[in-house]
C-alpha positions as CSV (number, residue, x, y, z in Angstrom):
1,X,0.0,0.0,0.0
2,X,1.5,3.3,-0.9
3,X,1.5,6.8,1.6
4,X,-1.4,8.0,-0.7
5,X,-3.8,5.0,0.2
6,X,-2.6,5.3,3.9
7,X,-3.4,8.7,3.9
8,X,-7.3,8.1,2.3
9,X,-7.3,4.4,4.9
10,X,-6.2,6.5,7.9
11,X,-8.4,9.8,7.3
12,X,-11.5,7.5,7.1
13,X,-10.6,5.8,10.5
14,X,-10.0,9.2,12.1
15,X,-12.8,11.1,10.8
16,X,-15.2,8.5,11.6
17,X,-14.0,8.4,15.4
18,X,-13.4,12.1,15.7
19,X,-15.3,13.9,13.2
20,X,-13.6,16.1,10.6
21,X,-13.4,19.4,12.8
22,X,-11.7,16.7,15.0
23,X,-8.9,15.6,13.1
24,X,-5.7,17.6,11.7
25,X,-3.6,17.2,8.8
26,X,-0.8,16.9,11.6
27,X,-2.4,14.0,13.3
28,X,-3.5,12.5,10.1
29,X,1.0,12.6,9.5
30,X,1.3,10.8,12.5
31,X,-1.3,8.3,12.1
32,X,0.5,7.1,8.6
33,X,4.2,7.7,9.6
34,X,5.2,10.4,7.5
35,X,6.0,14.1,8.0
36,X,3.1,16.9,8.0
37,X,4.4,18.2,4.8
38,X,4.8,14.9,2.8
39,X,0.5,14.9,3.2
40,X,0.8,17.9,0.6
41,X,2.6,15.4,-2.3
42,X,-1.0,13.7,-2.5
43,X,-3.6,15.9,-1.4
44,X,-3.6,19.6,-1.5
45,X,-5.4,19.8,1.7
46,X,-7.7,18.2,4.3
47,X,-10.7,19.0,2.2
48,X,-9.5,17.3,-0.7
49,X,-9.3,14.2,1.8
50,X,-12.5,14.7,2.6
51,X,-13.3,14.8,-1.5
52,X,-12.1,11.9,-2.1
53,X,-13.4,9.5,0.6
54,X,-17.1,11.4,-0.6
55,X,-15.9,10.1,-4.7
56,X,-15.0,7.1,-3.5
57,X,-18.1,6.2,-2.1
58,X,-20.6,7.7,-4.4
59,X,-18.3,5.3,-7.2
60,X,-18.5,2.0,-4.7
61,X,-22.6,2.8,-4.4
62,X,-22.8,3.3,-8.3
63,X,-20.5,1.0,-9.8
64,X,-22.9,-2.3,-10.5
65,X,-26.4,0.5,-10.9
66,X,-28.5,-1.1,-13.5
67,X,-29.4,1.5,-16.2
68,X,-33.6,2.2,-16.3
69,X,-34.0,0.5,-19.6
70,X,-32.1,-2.6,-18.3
71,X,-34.5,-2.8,-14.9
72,X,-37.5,-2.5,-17.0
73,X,-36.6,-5.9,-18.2
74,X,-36.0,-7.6,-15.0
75,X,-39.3,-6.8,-14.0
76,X,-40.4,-9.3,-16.5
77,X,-38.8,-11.7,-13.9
78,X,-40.9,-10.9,-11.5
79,X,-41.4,-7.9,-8.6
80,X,-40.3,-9.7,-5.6
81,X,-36.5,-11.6,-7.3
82,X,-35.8,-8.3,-8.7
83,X,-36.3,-6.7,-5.6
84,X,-34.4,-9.5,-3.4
85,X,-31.4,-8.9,-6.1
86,X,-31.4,-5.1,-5.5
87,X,-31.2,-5.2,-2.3
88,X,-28.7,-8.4,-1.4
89,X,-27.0,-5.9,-4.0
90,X,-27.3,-2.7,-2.3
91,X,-26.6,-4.1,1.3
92,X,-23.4,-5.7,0.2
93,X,-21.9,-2.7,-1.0
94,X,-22.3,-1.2,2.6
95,X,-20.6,-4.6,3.8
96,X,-17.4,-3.3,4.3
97,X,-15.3,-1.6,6.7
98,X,-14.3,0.7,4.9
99,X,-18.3,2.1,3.5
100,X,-19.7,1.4,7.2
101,X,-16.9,3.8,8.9
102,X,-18.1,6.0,6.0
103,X,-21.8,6.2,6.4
104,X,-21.8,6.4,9.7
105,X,-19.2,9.7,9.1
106,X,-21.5,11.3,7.2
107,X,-24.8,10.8,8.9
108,X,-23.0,12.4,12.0
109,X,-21.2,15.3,10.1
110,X,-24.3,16.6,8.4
111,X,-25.5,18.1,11.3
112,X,-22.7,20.8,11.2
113,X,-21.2,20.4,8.0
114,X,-22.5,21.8,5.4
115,X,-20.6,20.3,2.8
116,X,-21.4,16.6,4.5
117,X,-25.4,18.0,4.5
118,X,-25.5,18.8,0.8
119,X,-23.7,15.9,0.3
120,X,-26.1,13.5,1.9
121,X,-29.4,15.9,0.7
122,X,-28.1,15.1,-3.1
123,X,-26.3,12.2,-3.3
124,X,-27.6,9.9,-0.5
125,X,-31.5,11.5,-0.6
126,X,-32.2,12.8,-3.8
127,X,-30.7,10.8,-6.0
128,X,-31.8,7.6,-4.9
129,X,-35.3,8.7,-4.7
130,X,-35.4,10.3,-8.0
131,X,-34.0,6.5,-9.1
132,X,-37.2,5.4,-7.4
133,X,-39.9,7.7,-9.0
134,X,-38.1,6.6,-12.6
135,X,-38.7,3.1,-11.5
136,X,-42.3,3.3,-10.1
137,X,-43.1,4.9,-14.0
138,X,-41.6,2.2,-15.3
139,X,-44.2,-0.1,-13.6
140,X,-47.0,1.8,-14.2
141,X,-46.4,1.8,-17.5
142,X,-45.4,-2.2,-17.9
143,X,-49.2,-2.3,-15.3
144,X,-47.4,-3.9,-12.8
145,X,-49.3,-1.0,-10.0
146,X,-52.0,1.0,-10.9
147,X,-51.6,4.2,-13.6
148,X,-53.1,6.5,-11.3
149,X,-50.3,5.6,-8.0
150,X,-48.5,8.6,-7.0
151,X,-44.8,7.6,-7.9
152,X,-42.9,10.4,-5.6
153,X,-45.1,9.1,-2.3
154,X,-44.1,5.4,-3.2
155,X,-40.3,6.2,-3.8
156,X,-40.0,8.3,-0.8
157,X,-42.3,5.5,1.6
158,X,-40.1,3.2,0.5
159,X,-36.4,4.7,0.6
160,X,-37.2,6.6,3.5
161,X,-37.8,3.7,5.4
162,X,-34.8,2.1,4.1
163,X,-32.9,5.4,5.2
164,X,-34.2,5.3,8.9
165,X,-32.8,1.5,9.0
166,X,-29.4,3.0,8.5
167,X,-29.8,5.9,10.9
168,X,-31.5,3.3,13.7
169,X,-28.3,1.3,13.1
170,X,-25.4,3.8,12.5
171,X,-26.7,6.8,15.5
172,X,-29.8,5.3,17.4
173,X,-28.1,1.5,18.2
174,X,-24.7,1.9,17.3
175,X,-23.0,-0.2,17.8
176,X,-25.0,-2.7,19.4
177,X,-26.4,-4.1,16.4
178,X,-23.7,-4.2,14.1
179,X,-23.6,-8.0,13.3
180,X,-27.2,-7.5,12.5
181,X,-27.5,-4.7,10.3
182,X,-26.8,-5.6,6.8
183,X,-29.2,-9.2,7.4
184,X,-32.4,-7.0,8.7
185,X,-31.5,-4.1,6.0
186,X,-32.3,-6.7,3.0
187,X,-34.8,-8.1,5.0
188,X,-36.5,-5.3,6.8
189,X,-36.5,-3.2,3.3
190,X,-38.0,-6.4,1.5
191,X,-41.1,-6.0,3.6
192,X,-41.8,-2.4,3.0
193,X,-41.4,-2.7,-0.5
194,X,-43.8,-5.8,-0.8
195,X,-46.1,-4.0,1.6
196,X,-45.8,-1.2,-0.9
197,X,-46.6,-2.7,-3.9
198,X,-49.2,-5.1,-2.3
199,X,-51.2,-1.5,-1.8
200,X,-50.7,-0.1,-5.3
201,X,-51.0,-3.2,-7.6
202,X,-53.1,-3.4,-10.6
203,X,-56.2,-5.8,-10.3
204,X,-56.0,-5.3,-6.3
């Protein structure tokens, strides 16, 4: 491993046990084993840090996304496997040191930071919900739910839910229920979303 991917390993250890106000370029040095000043040969800064442990994640959430046009298919295949796929899919990508240090970070941070709050509103919120809406069209117009369902109101039931399982586990329990989280996230999300579409399907 070389000093750069200390540096990014390191910074996400720190930040998530002492918050990013917490944590200098200095201790960040001593953390890896190099001077203060050899930081500046990979990153111009402790923001830039902070930049790229924010890319890094958004690429880990992103990198196996199935395009609209693709997901439209699988629902062919039927609501609840595509489902069960997405989500085994979505938890493992959280299954890792490395994104659980993360998200746990950021949930804390955007209370005070307003980089880490746009961040989270954008990336983490929005974007994921707006992925939602696109597929609740989708559905309607495959009738798979009924034409006149409210597509926002289904996306955000649904992800919200999903999002208050990670806040339960990462703020509310931490870290009590750590061995259980990623099991009752598939599991727990699973439920909502059948409970969703059970209200909403066509012919019911």
């Amino acid at each position: 491993m070389n000093n750069k991917e200390k540096i990014f390993n390191v910074s996400i250890d720190l930040f998530s046990e002492h918050g990013y106000d917490g944590v200098s370029i200095r201790q960040i040095a001593r953390e890896v084993g190099i001077k203060e000043s050899s930081i500046y040969n990979h990153y111009k800064s402790k923001e830039a840090i902070l930049d790229a442990i924010l890319d890094y994640y958004v690429s880990k959430m992103t990198e196996d996304e199935i395009p609209a046009s693709q997901a439209s298919m699988n629902l062919d295949v039927g609501i609840e496997h595509f489902y069960r796929a997405g989500l085994e899919l979505y938890a493992s990508k959280l299954d890792s040191p490395e994104m659980l240090k993360i998200t746990r970070f950021v949930l804390i941070e955007m209370y005070h930071n307003e980089k880490i709050r746009n961040y989270v509103k954008s990336v983490m919120v929005e974007g994921p919900i707006n992925g939602w809406i696109e597929l609740f069209e989708l559905m309607k117009a495959k009738r798979v739910i009924k034409k006149d369902s409210d597509s926002r109101q289904l996306a955000e039931s649904f992800y919200f839910y999903g999002f208050y399982l990670m806040i339960e586990h990462f703020i509310i329990n931490y870290p009590e229920d750590d061995a259980r989280f990623m099991k009752n996230l598939a599991a727990k999300s699973e439920r909502q979303m059948k409970l969703i579409i059970n209200s909403v399907k066509e012919g019911e």
